[in-house]
C-alpha positions in Angstrom: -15.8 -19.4 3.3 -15.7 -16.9 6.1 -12.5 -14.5 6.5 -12.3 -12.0 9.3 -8.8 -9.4 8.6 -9.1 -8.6 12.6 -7.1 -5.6 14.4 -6.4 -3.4 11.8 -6.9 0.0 11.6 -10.1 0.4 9.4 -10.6 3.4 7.0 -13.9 2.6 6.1 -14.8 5.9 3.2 -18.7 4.6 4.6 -20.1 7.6 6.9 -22.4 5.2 8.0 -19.4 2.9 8.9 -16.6 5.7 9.8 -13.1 4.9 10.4 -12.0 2.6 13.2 -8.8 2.7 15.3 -9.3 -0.9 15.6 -11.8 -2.8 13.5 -12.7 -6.3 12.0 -13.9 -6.8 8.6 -15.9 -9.7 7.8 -15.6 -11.1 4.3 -17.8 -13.8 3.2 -17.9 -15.9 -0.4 -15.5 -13.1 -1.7 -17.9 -10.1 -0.8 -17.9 -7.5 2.2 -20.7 -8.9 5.0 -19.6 -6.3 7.9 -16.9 -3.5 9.4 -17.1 -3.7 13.1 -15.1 -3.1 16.3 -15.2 -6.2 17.4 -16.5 -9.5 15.2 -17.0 -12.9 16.7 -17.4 -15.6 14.0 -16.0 -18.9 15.1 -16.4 -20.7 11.8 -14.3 -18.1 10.2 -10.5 -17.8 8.9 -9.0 -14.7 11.1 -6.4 -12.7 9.8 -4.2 -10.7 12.2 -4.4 -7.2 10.8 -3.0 -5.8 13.6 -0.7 -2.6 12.5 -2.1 -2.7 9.2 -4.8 -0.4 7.1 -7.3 -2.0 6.1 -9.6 -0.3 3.3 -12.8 -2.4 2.9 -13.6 -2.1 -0.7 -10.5 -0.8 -2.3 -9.4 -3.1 -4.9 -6.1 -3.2 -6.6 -4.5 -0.7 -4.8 -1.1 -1.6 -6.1 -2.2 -1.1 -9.5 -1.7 2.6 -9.2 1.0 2.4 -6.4 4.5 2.7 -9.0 2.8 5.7 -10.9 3.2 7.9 -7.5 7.0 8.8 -8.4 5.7 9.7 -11.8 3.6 12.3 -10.6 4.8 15.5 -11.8 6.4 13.9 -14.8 4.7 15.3 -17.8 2.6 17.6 -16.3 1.8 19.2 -19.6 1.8 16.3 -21.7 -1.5 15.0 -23.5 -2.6 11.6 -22.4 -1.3 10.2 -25.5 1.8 11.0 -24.6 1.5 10.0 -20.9 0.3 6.8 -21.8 3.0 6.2 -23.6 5.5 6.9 -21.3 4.2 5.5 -18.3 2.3 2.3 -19.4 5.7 1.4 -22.7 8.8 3.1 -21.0 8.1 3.5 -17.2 6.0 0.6 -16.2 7.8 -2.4 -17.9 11.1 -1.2 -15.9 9.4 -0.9 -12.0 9.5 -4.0 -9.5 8.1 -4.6 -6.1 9.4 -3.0 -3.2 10.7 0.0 -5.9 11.3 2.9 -4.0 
C-alpha cells in the first residue's frame, strides 16, 4: 500500500532532507520511502496535506500534547511526585480539543 500526504508543509529534522515549504511524503507498507517537492506515484493513496505540517517520523505526537499546560506545574517536584500528578490526577481529566 502506497500513501502520498501531498502539499504540506514538511519539517523534515533530516539535513540531508531539510524543511520544505511544500513537500510530499511518500509512505509505503507503513514505513517512510521518500520526502520530496514534488512525488508522482500513480498507484498511490494521496492525501491532501495542503496547510498542514507534516513531520515525517514523529510518532505519537499527541501523546505529549495535554502535558504542555502542565508545564511549569511542579517545577520542583521529584518525578515521583510528577508522575503522580500528571499521569493519576491530570491525565484521566483532559479530552481532545482541551484548551
Amino acid at each position: 500500500m502506497k500513501i502520498v500526504l501531498s502539499g504540506g508543509t514538511v519539517v523534515s529534522m533530516d539535513p540531508s532532507v531539510g524543511d520544505l515549504g511544500r513537500g510530499d511524503v511518500l509512505i509505503e507498507d507503513g514505513v517512510i520511502s521518500a520526502v520530496a517537492e514534488r512525488i508522482d506515484t500513480p498507484d498511490a493513496e494521496v492525501i491532501d496535506a495542503s496547510d498542514r505540517i507534516v513531520m515525517p517520523g514523529f510518532v505519537d505526537n499527541h501523546r505529549h500534547a495535554w502535558q504542555t499546560a502542565f508545564r511549569g506545574i511542579g517545577a520542583d517536584w521529584t518525578f515521583p511526585q510528577w508522575a503522580a500528578a500528571m499521569h493519576g490526577t491530570l491525565k484521566p481529566r483532559g479530552r481532545a480539543g482541551m484548551p
